[in-house]
Structures are given as structure tokens and as C-alpha cells.
C-alpha positions as CSV (number, residue, x, y, z in Angstrom):
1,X,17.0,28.7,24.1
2,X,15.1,28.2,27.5
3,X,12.9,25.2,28.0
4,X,10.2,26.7,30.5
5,X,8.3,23.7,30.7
6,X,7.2,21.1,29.5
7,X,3.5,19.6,30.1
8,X,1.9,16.4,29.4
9,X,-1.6,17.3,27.8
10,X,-3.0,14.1,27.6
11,X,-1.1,10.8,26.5
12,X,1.7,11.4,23.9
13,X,0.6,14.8,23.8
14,X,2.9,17.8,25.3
15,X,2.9,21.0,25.5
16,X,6.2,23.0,25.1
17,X,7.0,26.6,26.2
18,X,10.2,27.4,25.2
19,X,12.3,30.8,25.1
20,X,14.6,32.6,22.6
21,X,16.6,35.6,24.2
22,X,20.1,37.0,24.3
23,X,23.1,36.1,21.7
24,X,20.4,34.1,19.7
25,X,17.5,36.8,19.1
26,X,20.5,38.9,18.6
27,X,21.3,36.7,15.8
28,X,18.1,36.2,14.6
29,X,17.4,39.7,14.4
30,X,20.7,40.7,12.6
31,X,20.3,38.0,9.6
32,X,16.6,39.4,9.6
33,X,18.1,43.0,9.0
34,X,20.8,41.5,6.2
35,X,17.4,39.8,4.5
36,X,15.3,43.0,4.5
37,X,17.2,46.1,4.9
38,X,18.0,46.0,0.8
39,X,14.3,46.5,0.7
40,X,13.6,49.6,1.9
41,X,14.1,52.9,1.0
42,X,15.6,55.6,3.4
43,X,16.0,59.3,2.3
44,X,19.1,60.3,1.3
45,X,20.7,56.1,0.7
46,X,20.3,54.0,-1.6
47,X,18.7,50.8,-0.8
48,X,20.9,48.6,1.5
49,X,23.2,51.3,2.1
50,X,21.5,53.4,5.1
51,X,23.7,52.9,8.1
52,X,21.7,50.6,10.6
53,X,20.8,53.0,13.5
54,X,19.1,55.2,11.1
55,X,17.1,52.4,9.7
56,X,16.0,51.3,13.0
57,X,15.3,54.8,13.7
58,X,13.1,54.9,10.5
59,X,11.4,52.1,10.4
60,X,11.7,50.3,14.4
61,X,13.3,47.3,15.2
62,X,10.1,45.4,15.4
63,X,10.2,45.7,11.9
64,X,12.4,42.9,11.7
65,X,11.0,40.4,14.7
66,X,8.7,38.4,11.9
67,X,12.1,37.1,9.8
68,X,13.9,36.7,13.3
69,X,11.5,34.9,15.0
70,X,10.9,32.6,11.7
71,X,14.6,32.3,11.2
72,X,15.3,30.9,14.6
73,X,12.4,29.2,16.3
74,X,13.2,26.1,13.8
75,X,16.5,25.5,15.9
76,X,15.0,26.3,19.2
77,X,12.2,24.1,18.7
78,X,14.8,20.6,17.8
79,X,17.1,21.6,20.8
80,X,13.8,21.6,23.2
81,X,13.0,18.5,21.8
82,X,16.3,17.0,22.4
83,X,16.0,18.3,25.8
84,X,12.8,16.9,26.7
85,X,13.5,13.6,25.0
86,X,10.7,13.6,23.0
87,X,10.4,12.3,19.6
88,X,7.7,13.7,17.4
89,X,5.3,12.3,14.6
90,X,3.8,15.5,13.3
91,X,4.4,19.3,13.0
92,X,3.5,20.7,15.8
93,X,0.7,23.1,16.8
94,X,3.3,26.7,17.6
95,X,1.4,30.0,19.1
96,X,3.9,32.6,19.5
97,X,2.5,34.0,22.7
98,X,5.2,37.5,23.2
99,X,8.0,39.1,21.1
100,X,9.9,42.1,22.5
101,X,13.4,43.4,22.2
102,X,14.7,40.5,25.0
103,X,13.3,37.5,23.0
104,X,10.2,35.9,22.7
105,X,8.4,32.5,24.0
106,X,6.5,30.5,22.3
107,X,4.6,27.2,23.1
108,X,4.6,24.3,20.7
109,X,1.8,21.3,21.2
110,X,3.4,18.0,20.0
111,X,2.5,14.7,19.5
112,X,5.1,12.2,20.1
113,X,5.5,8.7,19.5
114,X,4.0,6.4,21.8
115,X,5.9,4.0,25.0
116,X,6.1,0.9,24.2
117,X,6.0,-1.8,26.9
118,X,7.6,-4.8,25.1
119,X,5.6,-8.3,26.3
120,X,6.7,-11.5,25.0
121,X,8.6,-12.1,22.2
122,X,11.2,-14.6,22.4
123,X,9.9,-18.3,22.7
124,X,6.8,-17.7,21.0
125,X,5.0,-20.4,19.8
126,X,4.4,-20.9,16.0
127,X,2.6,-23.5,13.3
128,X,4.6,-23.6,9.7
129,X,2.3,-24.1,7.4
130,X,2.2,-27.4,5.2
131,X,3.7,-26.2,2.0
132,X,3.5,-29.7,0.4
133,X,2.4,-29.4,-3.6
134,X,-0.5,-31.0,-4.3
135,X,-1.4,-33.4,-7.1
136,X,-4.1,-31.3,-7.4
137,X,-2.6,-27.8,-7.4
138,X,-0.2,-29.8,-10.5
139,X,-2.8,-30.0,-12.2
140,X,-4.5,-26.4,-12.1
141,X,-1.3,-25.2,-13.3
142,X,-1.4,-27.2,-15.7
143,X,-4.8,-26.6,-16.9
144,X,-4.3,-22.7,-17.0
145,X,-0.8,-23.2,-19.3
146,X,-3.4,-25.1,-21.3
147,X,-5.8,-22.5,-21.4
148,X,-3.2,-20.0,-22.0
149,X,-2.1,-21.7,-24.8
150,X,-5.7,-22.5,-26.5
151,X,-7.2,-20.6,-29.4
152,X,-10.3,-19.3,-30.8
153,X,-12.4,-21.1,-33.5
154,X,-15.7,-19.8,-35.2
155,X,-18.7,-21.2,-34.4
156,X,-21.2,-21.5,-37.9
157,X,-23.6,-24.4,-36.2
158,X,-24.8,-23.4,-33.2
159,X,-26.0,-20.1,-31.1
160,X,-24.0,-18.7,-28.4
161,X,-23.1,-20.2,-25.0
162,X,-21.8,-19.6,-21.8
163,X,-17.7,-19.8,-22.4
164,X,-18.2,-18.3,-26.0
165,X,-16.4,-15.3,-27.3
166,X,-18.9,-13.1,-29.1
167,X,-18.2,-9.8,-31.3
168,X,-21.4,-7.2,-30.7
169,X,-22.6,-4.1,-31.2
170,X,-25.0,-2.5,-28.9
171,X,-26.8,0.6,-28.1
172,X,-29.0,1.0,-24.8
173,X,-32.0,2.7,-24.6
174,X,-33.7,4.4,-21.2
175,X,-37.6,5.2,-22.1
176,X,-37.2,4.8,-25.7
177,X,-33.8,7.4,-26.0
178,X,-30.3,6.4,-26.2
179,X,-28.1,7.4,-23.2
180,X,-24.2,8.3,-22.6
181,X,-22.2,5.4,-22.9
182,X,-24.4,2.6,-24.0
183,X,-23.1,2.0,-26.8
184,X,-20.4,-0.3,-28.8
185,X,-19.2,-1.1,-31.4
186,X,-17.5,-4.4,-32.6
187,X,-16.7,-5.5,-29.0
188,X,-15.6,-8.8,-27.8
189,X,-17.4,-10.2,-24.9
190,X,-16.9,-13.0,-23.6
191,X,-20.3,-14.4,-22.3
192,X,-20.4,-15.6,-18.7
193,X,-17.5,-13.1,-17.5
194,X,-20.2,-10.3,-15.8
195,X,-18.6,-8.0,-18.0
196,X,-21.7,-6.2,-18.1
197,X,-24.7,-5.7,-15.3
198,X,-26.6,-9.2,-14.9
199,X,-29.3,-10.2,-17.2
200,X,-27.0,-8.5,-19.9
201,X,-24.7,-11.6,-20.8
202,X,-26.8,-14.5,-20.5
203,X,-29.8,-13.3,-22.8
204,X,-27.1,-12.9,-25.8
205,X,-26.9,-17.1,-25.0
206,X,-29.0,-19.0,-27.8
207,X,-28.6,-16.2,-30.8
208,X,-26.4,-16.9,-33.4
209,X,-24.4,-15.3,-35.8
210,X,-25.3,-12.6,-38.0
211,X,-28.7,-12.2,-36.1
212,X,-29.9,-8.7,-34.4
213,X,-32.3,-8.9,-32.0
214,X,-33.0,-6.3,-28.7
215,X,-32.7,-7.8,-24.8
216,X,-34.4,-6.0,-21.7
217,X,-32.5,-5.5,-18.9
218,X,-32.8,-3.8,-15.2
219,X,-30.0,-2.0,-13.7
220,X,-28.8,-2.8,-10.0
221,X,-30.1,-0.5,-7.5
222,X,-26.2,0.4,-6.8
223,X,-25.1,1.1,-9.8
224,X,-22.8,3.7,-9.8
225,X,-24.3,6.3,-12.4
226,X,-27.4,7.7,-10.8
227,X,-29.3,8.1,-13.8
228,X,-29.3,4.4,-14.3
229,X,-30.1,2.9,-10.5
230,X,-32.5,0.7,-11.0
231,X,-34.0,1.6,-14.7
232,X,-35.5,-0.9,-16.9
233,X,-33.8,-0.8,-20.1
234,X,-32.9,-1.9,-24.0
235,X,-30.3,-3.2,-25.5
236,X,-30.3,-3.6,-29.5
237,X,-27.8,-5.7,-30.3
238,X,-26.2,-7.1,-33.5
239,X,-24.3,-10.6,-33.1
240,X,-21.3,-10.6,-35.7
241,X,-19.1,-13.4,-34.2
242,X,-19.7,-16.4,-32.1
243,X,-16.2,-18.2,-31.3
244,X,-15.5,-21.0,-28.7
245,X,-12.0,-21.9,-26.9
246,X,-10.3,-25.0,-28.1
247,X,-7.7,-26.2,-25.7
248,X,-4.8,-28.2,-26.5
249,X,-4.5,-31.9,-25.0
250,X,-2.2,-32.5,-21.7
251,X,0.4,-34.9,-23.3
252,X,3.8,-34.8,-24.6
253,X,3.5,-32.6,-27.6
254,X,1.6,-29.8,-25.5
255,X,4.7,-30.0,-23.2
256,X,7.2,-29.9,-26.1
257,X,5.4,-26.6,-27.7
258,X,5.0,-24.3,-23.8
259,X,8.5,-25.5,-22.8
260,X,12.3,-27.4,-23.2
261,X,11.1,-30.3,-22.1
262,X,9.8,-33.8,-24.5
263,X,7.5,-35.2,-21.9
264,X,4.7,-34.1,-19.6
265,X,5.8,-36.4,-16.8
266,X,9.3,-34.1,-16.8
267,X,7.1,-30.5,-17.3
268,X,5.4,-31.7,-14.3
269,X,8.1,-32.4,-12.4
270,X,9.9,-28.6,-13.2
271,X,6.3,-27.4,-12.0
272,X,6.4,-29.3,-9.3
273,X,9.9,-28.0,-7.9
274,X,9.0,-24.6,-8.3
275,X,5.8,-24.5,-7.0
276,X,7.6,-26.3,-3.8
277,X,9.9,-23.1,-3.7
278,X,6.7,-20.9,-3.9
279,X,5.7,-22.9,-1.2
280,X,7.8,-23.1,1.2
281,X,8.5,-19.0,0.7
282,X,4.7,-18.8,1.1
283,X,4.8,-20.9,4.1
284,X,8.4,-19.4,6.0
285,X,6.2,-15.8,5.2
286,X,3.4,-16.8,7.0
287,X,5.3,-18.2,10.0
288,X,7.4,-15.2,10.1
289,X,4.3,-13.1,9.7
290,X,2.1,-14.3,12.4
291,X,5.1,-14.8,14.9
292,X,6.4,-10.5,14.5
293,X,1.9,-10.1,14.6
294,X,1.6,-12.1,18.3
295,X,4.9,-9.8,19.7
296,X,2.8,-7.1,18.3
297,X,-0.6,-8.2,20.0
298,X,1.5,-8.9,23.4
299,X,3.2,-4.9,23.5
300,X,1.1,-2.4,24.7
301,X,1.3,1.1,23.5
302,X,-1.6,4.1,22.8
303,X,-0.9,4.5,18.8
304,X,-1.4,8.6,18.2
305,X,-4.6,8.7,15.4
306,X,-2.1,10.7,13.2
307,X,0.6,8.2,13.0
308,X,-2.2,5.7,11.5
309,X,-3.5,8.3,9.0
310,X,0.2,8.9,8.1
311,X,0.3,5.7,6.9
312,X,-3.4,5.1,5.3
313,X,-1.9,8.4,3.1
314,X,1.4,6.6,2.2
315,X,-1.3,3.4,1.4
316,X,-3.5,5.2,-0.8
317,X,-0.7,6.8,-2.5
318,X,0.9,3.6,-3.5
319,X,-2.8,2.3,-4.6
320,X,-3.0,5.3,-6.9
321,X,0.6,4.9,-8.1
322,X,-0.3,1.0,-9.0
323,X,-3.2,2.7,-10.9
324,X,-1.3,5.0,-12.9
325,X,1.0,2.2,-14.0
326,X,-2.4,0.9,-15.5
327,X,-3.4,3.9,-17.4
328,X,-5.9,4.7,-14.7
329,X,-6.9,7.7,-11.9
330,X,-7.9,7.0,-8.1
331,X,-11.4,9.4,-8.5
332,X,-12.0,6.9,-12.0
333,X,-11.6,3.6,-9.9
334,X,-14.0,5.2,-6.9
335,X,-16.4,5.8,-9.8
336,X,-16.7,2.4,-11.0
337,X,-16.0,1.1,-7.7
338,X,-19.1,3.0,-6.2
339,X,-17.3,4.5,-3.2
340,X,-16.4,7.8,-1.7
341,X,-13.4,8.4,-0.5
342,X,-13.9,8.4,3.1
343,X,-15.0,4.7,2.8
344,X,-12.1,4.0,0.4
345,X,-9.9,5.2,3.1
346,X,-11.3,3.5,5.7
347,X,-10.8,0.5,4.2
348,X,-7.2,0.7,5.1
349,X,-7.5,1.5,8.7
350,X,-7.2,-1.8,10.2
351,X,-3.8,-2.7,8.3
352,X,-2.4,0.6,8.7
353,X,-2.9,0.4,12.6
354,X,-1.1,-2.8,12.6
355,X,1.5,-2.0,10.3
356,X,2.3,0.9,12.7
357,X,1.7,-1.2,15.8
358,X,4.6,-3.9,14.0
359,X,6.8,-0.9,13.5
360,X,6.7,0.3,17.0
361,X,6.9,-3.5,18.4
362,X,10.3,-3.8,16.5
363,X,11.5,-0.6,17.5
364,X,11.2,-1.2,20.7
365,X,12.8,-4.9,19.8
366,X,15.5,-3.1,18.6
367,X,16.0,-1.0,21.1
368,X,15.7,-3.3,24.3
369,X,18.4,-5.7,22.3
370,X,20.6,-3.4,21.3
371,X,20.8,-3.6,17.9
372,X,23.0,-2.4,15.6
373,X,23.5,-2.2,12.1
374,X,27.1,-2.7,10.8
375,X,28.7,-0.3,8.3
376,X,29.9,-3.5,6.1
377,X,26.3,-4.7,6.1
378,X,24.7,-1.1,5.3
379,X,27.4,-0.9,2.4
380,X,26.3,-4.1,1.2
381,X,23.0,-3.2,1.2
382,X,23.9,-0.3,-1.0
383,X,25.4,-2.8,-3.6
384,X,22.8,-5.0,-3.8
385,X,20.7,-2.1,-4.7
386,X,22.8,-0.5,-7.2
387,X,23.1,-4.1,-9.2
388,X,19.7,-4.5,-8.9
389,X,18.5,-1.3,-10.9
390,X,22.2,-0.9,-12.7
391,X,22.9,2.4,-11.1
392,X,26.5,3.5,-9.9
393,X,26.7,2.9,-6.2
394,X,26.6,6.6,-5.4
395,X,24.0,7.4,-7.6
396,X,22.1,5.0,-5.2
397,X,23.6,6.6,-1.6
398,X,21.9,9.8,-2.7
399,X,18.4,8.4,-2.9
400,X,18.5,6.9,-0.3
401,X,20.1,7.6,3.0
402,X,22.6,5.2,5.3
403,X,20.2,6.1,8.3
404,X,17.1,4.0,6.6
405,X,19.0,1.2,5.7
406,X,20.5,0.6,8.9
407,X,16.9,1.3,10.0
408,X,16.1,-1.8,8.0
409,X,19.0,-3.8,8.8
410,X,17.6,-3.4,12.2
411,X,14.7,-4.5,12.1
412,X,15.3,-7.5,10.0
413,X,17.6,-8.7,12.9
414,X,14.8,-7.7,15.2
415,X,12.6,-10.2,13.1
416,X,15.2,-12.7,13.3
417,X,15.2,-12.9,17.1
418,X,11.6,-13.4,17.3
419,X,11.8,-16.4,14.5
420,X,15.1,-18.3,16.0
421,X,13.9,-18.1,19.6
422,X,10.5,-19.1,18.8
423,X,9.1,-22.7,19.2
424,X,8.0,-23.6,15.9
425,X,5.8,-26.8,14.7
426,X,4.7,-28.0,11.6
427,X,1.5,-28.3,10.8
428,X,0.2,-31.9,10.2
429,X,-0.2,-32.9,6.7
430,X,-2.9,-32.9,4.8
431,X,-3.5,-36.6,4.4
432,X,-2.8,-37.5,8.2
433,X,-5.6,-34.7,8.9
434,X,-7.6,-37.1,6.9
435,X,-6.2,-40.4,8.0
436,X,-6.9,-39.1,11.7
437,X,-10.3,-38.5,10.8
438,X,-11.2,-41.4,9.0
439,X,-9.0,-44.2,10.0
440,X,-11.1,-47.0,9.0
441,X,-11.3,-45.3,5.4
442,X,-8.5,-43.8,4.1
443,X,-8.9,-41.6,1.2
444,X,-7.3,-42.0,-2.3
445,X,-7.8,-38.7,-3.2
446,X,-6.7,-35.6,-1.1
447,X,-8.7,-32.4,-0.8
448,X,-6.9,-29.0,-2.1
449,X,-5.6,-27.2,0.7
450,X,-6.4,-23.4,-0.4
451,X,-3.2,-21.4,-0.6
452,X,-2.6,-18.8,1.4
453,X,-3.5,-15.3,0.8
454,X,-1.4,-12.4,0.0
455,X,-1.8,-9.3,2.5
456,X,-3.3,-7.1,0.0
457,X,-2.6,-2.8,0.6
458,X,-5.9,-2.1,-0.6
459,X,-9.5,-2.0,0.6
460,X,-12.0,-4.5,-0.1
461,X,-15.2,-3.0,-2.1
462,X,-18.4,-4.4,-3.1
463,X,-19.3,-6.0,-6.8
């Protein structure tokens, strides 16, 4: 193999010509002959058996330049590669530009992954989150293991109201005929859910039990079957069931029947240790998270358009995975979500630029520092894996390879450099924030902090 050149196209783009002659078409050409030469029939042989001058005389040598070329530019292509020192992020673009009996050249366009110029990234400055549980976020809990735990009673002396669980059937009517899908048959809807398109739930409030009466109602103008946008229509319905939540007190027996403990004060207090945990993991995430996002903001690099589509694939394949476990299909979801798929997909581009842009700033982390991922710490890795899904050790090393957890490793102690090196403060509590701001009144009661967000993989879409 002869590197001719190499040219930079435009940034993180080059263009390749490399050459394949001597000892190495040779070779290409002779496994080519061993591949095809069975194939063909020569007067006088049988197949395979025709000494090789006379099938080149018969049929030409060029007969067997496709296989060679195919057989060998794979290998000539890697060691230009490893000459240039470039690392790719996509097949490349290869026009085979001459083939002869000396060789042949071909030119392969590449993209490769992007410089990095590292900025700072020790000593950063960071806020940890206050993770202290409040009274408030106590009680929530509480109120949803309460709700959890109520049950459903009929209703005989009143209609229907907003909270109610109600059995129907209905059938919906466009311009006096029944259309696909309108219909149901004892189904339980729980009234003030928006279940169904608005107008729908809240005129079934104030009928009772046993009654059938028809509603009119308008379909959104974005509703996603076509048919439907915007139509006036009706809905007979026949109320069978009205039934309304009761939920249990918050005292001692209610913490006796959800869990081992005989008082509320010591349920609250397990609630209140282990929503502390969740906290303070919540809280060491987020720190950790913004600090790796600043070292990211503070490199500069050109990220390569495929390397973000790459990974808004790998995104919208894990989406449709998390579907699947559901029992449902991506193209059922864009239905009812009222999307294409060009706007689902572009609904990942912002997080899949920065995950790449992360990936690339710890790369480069990793690679300024020196790091290095021991074999005692890659085998661990491998152990911890196998006892979590109770799979033999080697079982697990064939999945998955060495390189990609020391890849891992890596970048974890690339993480970990960024966090001990930065300058980290707490951020003031919630009830100095308030003292501070009212210090001639200080509050009794302390407003709920919202908790922090999870970053979701998955585009936001309209109700």
C-alpha cells in the first residue's frame, strides 16, 4: 500500500488516494482466482481443474480484478489510516479511479473525528444543590402511599363529579353516522383525567347512574386523524357506574397495614432517610452533571453532522426499544403523538450534540492526562456485571469487549478529575433564602423546593 496523498477537504474532512501494487495485488488477485476459478467452465477440464495459464488465456486476468480489488482495499484502506493518523466516524466515500495488471488507486473521502482544544477544566467552579427533605415533600409521599392504598366505593346518591370513576359506553357520531373508533363498551373513565378530547369528560359530570343521555363535542383542530380535525360531533352514552376514591386516614393503623412499622411518626422517619439518599444522589448528579457540561462549553471543537445523527439513531432506537417493552410501535406513538418523524427526530438534536460534545471533552480529558484503565479494575468490572445479571464471567467477556470498559473506566476517572479539583459550594438553604429575604418576618412554613429534573432521551411533543 502507497499513501499518495492525503488532502484536507474542508474541516475534518480528507481525501485519501492510496495505492495497491506489487506482492499485495499479487495476492489479491491469486485468492480472487482460488474464489472464482471453480466457477467456470473451460473445455476439456472440469471445473477448478483447468491449469491457470489457460484460464487466464480464456477468460483474461481482468476477470478476476473485481474480487481482488474488494478482497484487499479493506486492509489498504486501515493501514492509510494509521498512516495519516486519522480516526474516522463513518464509512467513507471510495471511487476506484484505475485498475490494471500493476495495481490500482483508489481515493477514499473520510470524515474524521474532530480536534479538540481542551479549556478549563480543573478548578471549576460549582453549586451542590440543597438536597434537604422537606416537611412538605414528607408529606406528598405520604399522600400518594395513601392514595395508592385507597379503594373504590359506588356512588347510589349523587351524579358524577370530577375525581369519579365512571363505567360507559359510547358511540360517536360525525353528521348523523357512526365513525371508526368511537366507540366502547363498558370502559372505565375516570372523569377529570383528559382521557378523552376536552368537552368530552366534564359533560358526563352531573348524570347519574343508570342514565343514557347523548353530549356534543368539537374535535381540536390538531387532532391527529384527519377526518376528525375540527368536526362537531355526538357522543351517546350510557352511564352504568359512578364510583368515588375513598382514602385511608394518615395515622398509625395506615402505617401498620403499607409497611413493618406501628407508628406513622417511625414510617416517616424511614421515608425520610430514604428520600435523603434520593437526595443527596439527585443533588451529587447534578453537580457532577453541570461541572463535566462547563468543561464541555469551555473546549472547542467542529462536531462532524454525522457523528450527531449517529447518536439521535442510537436515541430513537432506545425510545422505540422502551416502547416495545410497553407493547407499543414508534410509527403508533407518532400517530397519537401527531408528529412526523423528522420533527420526532429533531427533537433530539440538542442532547445528542452535547452528549457528543461531553464524549469528545472527556476524550480529550483522557488523553491530555494520561489515563489509563487498569487490568484489575477492567476485570472487576467484568464481575460486577456477571453478578448483576447471574451470567458466568465469560459468558459476559464475550458481549462485551475489554476495550469498552476500559473506555469507561476512563472516562469515569476523567469525570473524577473535573469533580475533585473543582471548587464546589453549597447552595444556601431554603429557609436562610427566606430568612434573607424577610428578616423581620420569618416564615413558619417553608415553600417546596421543586426537585430536580431527570434528563429525559426523548423529545418533547405537544398535548
Amino acid at each position: 500500500m502507497k499513501l499518495q496523498r492525503t488532502d484536507k477537504i474542508e474541516t475534518n474532512l480528507y481525501e485519501l488516494e492510496i495505492r495497491v501494487e506489487g506482492e499485495e495485488w499479487k495476492a489479491g488477485i491469486d485468492r480472487s482466482f482460488r474464489k472464482n476459478s471453480g466457477k467456470l467452465s473451460i473445455p476439456g477440464f472440469r471445473k477448478g481443474k483447468a491449469p491457470r495459464a489457460m484460464v487466464m488465456k480464456m477468460v483474461g486476468e481482468d476477470y478476476f480484478y473485481e474480487d481482488a480489488v474488494n478482497m484487499t482495499y479493506s486492509d489498504a484502506y486501515e493501514a492509510a489510516l494509521d498512516e495519516a493518523k486519522l480516526t474516522p466516524v463513518d464509512r467513507a466515500d471510495v471511487e476506484l479511479k484505475e485498475v490494471g495488471r500493476e495495481g490500482y488507486t483508489f481515493v477514499a473521502r473520510v470524515t474524521t473525528q474532530p480536534e479538540v482544544t481542551l479549556g478549563e477544566y480543573k478548578g471549576l467552579e460549582g453549586v451542590r444543590p440543597d438536597s434537604a427533605v422537606t416537611p412538605e415533600e414528607i408529606q406528598g409521599e405520604l399522600d400518594r402511599m395513601a392514595d395508592r392504598n385507597s379503594r373504590l366505593l359506588d356512588v347510589d346518591d349523587r351524579p358524577a363529579q370530577d375525581g369519579d370513576t365512571t363505567e360507559i359506553d359510547f358511540e360517536g357520531f360525525l353528521d348523523g353516522e357512526p365513525f371508526p373508533g368511537g366507540k366502547g363498551e363498558k370502559y372505565t373513565l375516570v372523569l377529570g383525567s383528559n382521557q378523552f378530547i376536552p368537552g368530552f369528560e366534564e359533560k358526563i359530570v352531573g348524570h347519574s347512574a343508570g342514565e343514557e343521555f347523548e353530549i356534543a363535542v368539537t374535535f381540536p383542530e390538531e387532532y391527529h386523524e384527519e377526518s376528525l380535525k375540527g368536526k362537531e360531533t355526538t357522543f351517546k352514552i350510557k352511564l352504568h357506574s359512578i364510583k368515588k376514591k375513598e382514602i385511608p386516614a394518615l395515622d398509625d393503623e395506615f402505617a401498620k397495614d403499607v409497611s413493618e412499622f406501628d407508628t406513622l411518626e417511625e414510617l416517616k422517619a424511614d421515608l425520610t432517610a430514604k428520600m435523603q439518599e434520593q437526595k443527596n444522589a439527585a443533588a451529587d448528579e447534578e453537580l457532577e452533571n453541570s461541572l463535566v457540561d462547563a468543561a464541555a462549553a469551555n473546549a472547542q471543537m467542529e462536531i462532524p453532522p454525522v457523528m450527531v445523527e449517529r447518536k439521535i439513531n442510537e436515541m430513537v432506537q432506545n425510545f422505540e426499544y422502551r416502547l416495545q417493552s410497553q407493547g407499543l410501535n414508534l410509527p403508533t406513538y407518532l400517530q397519537y403523538a401527531g408528529m412526523e418523524m423528522s420533527a420526532f427526530r429533531e427533537g433530539f438534536t440538542a442532547q445528542a450534540e452535547q452528549q457528543v460534545r461531553v464524549a469528545l471533552t472527556l476524550e480529550a480529558i483522557v488523553k491530555a492526562e494520561a489515563i489509563e484503565a487498569e487490568e484489575e479494575a477492567i476485570e472487576a468490572e467484568y464481575q460486577k456485571m456477571a453478578e448483576s445479571y447471574g451470567i458466568e464471567v465469560e459468558k459476559v467477556k464475550g458481549v462485551v469487549s475489554a476495550q469498552s470498559i476500559a473506555d469507561n473506566l476512563k472516562f469515569n476517572k476523567a469525570i473524577d478529575l473535573i469533580k475533585t479539583t473543582a471548587k464546589v459550594t453549597d447552595a444556601p438553604k431554603e429557609a436562610e433564602e427566606k430568612k434573607e429575604e424577610a428578616p423581620a418576618k420569618p416564615k413558619t412554613t417553608r415553600k417546596r423546593k421543586p426537585k430536580a429534573e431527570e434528563a429525559k432521551e426523548e423529545p418533547k411533543t405537544e398535548e
